[in-house]
N, C-alpha and C positions, 0 to 999 in steps of 0.2 A: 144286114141286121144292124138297127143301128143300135146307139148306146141307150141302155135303160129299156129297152122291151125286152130283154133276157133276163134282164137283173135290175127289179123296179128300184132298189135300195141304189141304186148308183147317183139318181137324183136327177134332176132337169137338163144337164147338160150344159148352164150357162154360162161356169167357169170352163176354158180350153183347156187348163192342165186337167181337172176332172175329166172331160169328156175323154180325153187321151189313154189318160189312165183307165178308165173304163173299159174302153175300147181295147186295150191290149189283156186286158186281166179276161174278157170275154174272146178272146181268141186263146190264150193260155189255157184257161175252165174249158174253151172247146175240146184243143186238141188234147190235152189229157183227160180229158174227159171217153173222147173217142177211143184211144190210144187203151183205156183201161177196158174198158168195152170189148174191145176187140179183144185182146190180151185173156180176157174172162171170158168166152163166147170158144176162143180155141183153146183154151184149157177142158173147158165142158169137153168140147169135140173132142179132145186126145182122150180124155178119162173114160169118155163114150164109145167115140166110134171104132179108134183105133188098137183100143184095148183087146175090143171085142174081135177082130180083123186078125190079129197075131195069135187069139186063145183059138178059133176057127180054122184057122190054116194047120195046115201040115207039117210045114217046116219051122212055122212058128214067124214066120216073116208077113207071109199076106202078099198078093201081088201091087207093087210098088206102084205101077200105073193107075190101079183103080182108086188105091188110096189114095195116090194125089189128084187123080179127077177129084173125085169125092172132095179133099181139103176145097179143092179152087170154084166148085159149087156151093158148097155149104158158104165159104168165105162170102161168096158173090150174093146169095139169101141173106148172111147177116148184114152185110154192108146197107145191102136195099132197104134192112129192117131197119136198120140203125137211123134210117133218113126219118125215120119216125119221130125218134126219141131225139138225135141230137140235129140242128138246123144243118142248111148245106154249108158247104164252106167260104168263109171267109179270103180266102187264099185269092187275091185282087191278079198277081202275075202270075205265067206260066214255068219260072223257074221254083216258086214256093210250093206249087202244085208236085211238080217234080219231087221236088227234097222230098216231102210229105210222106209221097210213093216210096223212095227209096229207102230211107229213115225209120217208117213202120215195118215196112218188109223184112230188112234186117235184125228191128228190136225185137219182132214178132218170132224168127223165125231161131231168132238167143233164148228168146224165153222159154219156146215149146221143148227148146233141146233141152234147155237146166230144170223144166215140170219135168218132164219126161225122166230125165237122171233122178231127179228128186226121188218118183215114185218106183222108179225100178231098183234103185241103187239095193234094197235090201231083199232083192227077190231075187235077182241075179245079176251076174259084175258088169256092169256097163262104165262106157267112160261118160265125164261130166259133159261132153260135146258129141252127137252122132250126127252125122252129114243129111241122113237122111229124114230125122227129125225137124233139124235146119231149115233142109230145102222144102217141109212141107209146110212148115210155120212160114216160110218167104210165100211158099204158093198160095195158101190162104188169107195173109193181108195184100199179096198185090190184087186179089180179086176183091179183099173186100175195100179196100181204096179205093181199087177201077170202077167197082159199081160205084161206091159216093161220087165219086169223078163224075161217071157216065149218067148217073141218074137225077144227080143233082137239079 
């Protein structure tokens, strides 16, 4: 992508320090751009699927394997979807590719745990961290990175 078809207000391109700055402000706008997407797509999911999953079950848990297929499908759908809305990646080496993966997985997988504490904390005592909230927020951004990765 280059400078100024994302963001016509950047201008022609014919000064270099413009173009530069352009250029890095439109990878920044990307990834957090992405980054909120995501982050908003599995909070829907937790308030949705997973609410529902623990009111259903018996023990009040839910089978832990179906839930996490489940995360790393849906992840893997909104990734795909997301090629729609936000362009593929900019990401030139395979170590930025990498970070990307790793980076979102873990912000993703912080975030679902502190939604999650957020909206249970007054319904019954949870701590501010659950392992398995964690590991479903990692499972659904490495899927939904993989697909942008894979389908790009």
């Amino acid at each position: 992508m280059a400078c100024g078809r994302s963001f016509p207000w950047c201008g022609s391109g014919s000064d270099r320090r413009e173009t530069i700055l352009c250029f890095l402000f439109e990878i920044v706008f990307e990834l957090v751009g992405e980054l909120l997407f995501e982050l908003i797509a599995e909070v829907l999911l937790e308030l949705g699927f997973h609410g529902t999953a623990e009111k259903v079950s018996a023990r009040g848990k839910g089978n832990r394997w179906l839930i996490g297929i489940a995360y790393f499908i849906f992840g893997g759908v909104v990734g795909w979807l997301s090629l729609f809305i936000f362009p593929p990646f900019l990401l030139p080496e395979t170590w930025m590719v990498i970070a990307y993966l790793i980076i979102s997985s873990l912000a993703a997988g912080i975030m679902l745990s502190l939604v999650s504490w957020l909206i249970n904390r007054g319904i019954r005592p949870v701590s501010p961290f659950e392992l398995d909230k964690f590991l479903f927020g990692v499972v659904f951004a490495l899927a939904y990175a993989s697909s942008r990765v894979l389908f790009r």
